[in-house]
N, C-alpha and C positions, 0 to 999 in steps of 0.2 A: 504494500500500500504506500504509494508515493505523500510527500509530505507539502500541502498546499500552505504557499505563503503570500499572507494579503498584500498587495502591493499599495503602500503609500504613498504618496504624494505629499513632499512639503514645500511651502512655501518662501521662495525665496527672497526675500527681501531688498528694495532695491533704495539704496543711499547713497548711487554716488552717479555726478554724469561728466563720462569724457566731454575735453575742446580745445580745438586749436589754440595756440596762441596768435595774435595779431603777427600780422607779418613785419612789419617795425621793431617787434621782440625779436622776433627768430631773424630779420639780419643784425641785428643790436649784436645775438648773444655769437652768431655765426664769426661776426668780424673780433670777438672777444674771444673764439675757441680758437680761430685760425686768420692770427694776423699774418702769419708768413705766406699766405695762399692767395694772390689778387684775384678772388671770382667776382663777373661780373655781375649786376643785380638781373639780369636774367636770368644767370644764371642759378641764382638764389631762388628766385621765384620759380621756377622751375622743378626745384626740389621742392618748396614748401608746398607747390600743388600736389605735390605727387605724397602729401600726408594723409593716408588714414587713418582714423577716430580708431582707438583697440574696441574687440570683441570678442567674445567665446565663441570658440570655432563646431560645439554643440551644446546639446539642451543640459550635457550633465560635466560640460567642462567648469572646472571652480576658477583658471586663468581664462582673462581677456588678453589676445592675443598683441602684442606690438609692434606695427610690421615698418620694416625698412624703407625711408623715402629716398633709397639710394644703392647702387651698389656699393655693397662695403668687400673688403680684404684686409683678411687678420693675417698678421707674418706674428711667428716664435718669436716667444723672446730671444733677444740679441741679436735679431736679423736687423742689419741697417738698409733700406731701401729708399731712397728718394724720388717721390711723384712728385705730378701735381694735382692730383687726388686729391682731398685732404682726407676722404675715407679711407687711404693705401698709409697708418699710420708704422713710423717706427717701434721698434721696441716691447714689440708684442699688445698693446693695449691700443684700444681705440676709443675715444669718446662720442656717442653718437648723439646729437640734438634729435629728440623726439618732437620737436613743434607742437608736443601735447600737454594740457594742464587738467589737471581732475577737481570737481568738485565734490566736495566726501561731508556727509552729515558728522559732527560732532559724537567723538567715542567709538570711530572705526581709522585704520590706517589701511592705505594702501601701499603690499610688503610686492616688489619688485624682483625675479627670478629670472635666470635665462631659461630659454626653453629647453626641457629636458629632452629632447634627441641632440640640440649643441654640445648640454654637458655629457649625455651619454657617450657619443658617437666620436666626439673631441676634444671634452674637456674644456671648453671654455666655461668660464666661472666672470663673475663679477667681481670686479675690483672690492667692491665691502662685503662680499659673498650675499646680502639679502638688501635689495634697495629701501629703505623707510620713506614712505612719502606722507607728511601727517596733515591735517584737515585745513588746517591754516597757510600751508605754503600754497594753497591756492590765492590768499590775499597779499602774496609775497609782492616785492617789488621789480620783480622778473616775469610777472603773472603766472609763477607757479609752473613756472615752464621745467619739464623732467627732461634730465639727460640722464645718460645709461652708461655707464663705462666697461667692455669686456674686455677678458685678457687672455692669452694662447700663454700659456707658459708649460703646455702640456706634451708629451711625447709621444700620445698618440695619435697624434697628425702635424701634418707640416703646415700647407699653407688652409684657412679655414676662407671658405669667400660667401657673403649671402648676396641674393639677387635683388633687385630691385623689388618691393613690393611682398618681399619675404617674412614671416614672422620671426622675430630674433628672439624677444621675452616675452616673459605673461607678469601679469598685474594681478595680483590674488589683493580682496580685500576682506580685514579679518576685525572682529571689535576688541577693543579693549577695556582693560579697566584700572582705575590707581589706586594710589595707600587710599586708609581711612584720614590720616592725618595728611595728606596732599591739598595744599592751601594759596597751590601756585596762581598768580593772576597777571603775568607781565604776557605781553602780546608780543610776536613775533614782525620784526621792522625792517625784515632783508630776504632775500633768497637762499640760496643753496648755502650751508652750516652756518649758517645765519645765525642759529641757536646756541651756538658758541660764545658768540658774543653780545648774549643776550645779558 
């Protein structure tokens, strides 16, 4: 006698909604990630059309996917290469402008991961291995714009390349909670570690 299991259905909750950043941001922070690279604002623009909002790629995936406005190519650490790329970075690490800002209800973060076939298949990892994105860097003074930094420093592949259009991470958002005696009230007055010198 086989063993029948009800199947249920819960409700997911939804508290937070991706957005581009203004394109004034994303060349602001472009000309600030890569001054050594004279692209021109066509070229700029170019990329920040080709930005897609993340999504779950189905009904039972917990990561919204974050996909590539660009071809990127990861080289190993200590490979020196020089483009004019500015995705072809040195030194095994790349920093990728996501052109996306999240709005997140209050008491959830959005935890940042690469996509597990990258890490599977080659190891790449994130620079702080789990991205923190918290509810108020959406009122940041960069409008909360997320960048992603991965890094190859792995030996089971050489060179790693994603396509244009390709999912690199996913965005998992999780709630949280604090001490009983957490009495903090100072507001966050800058961008990325901003909170350091808070």
């Amino acid at each position: 006698m086989g063993i029948y299991v009800k199947e249920r259905k819960t409700k997911i909750q939804k508290i937070a909604k991706f957005e581009k950043i203004s394109i004034e941001q994303f060349k602001k922070d472009w000309s600030s990630c890569y001054p050594e690279y004279q692209s021109s604002e066509e070229d700029i623009k170019t990329i920040y059309n080709r930005i897609q909002l993340p999504k779950r790629a189905t009904t039972g995936s917990a990561g919204c996917d974050f996909f590539s406005p660009s071809d990127l190519t990861i080289y190993p650490t200590g490979t020196q290469i020089l483009s004019e790329n500015p995705f072809k970075i040195l030194k095994g690490e790349i920093k990728i402008l996501t052109g996306i800002c999240c709005r997140i209800e209050s008491g959830w973060v959005l935890q940042i991961y690469p996509r597990s076939s990258l890490g599977f298949k080659y190891g790449i990892h994130l620079a702080k291995t789990v991205g923190i994105i918290d509810s108020d860097y959406y009122n940041s003074d960069n409008e909360g714009h997320i960048f992603v930094k991965l890094v190859n420093d792995s030996s089971i592949c050489d060179i790693v390349r994603i396509k244009t259009g390709q999912a690199f991470c996913q965005g998992i958002f999780t709630p949280y909670g604090v001490t009983y005696d957490d009495n903090t009230d100072r507001k966050r007055n800058g961008g990325f570690g901003s909170t350091d010198n808070i």
